[in-house]
C-alpha positions, 0 to 999 in steps of 0.5 A, a space after each residue: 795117926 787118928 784124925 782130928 775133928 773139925 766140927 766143934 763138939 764141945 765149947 769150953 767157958 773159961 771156968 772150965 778151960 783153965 782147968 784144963 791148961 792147969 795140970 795142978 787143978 783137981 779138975 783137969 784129969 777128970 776134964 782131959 778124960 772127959 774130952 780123950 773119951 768123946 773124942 771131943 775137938 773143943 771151941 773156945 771164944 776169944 773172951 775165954 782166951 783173953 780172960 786166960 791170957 790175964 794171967 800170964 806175966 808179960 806181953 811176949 809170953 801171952 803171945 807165946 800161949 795164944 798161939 799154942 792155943 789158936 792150934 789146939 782148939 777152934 778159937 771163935 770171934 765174937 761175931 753179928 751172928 753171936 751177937 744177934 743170939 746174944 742180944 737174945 739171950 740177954 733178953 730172955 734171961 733179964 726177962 726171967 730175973 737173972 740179970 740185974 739191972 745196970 747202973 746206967 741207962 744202958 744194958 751192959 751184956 754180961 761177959 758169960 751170955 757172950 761166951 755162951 752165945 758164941 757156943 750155940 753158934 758155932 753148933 757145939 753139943 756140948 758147953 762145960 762150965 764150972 761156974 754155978 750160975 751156968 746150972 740154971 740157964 737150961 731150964 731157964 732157955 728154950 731148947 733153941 735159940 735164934 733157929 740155933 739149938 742149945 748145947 748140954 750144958 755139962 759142969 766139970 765137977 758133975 763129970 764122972 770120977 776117973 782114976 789117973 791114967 797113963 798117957 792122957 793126952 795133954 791140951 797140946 796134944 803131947 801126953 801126961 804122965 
């Protein structure tokens, strides 16, 4: 039985983790291949699980789904480190021009700089996304953040094509055929 990591190697945003539950997606063998390959143990934030979890019918089933998920991925909670690297984050890209101004007089952080900051504390290589605003951040940022370097940002669409194999694993560890 090979060993599983525990060092998050790769953290997913939520544009890139419903592809992977949703075998149906044009995305997720491309992505579930990307992810045997490496090797990869896969971080998501409890923002990204929440945003799934919208989908799902009724209170018992979202239950019944973030469970399965607290044990196939490292699921991380928003905490005062991510929030000191996404204050930071939030201040260099207003200052560049890629948010705009609130309504109100206070600053309203964006739901994917949270995501965001949650991938570079929890020290992955790698944060796949699928939504294009994503794209610009790197040349954007500096290569660190807070003392904390940034992860490659990787789009699932930009993932080499892979043709369908047998026996890809399946985010809960069974297989797909």
């Amino acid at each position: 039985m090979p060993t599983r990591r525990t060092t998050i190697s790769v953290f997913l945003d939520t544009s890139a983790f419903i592809p992977l539950l949703d075998e149906n997606n044009l995305l997720h063998t491309k992505l579930v291949q990307h992810l045997s390959t490496a090797k990869a143990f896969v971080g998501i934030d409890t923002i990204v699980l929440s945003e799934f979890l919208v989908g799902m019918a009724d209170v018992s089933e979202r239950e019944a789904v973030a469970e399965k998920c607290t044990k196939q991925f490292r699921v991380c909670s928003f905490d005062t480190q991510t929030a000191v690297v996404c204050a930071e984050l939030f201040k260099i890209l207003k200052g560049k021009g890629q948010i705009s101004k609130t309504p109100t007089k206070r600053q309203l952080t964006k739901v994917d700089i949270m995501i965001m900051a949650s991938a570079i504390v929890s020290g992955a290589n790698e944060f796949i996304f699928e939504d294009g605003h994503f794209a610009n951040y790197p040349t954007l940022l500096p290569d660190s953040v807070c003392g904390r370097p940034l992860p490659s940002f990787v789009r699932v669409s930009k993932l080499p094509s892979v043709s369908v194999q047998e026996n890809l694993p399946d985010f809960d560890g069974s297989s797909v055929s």
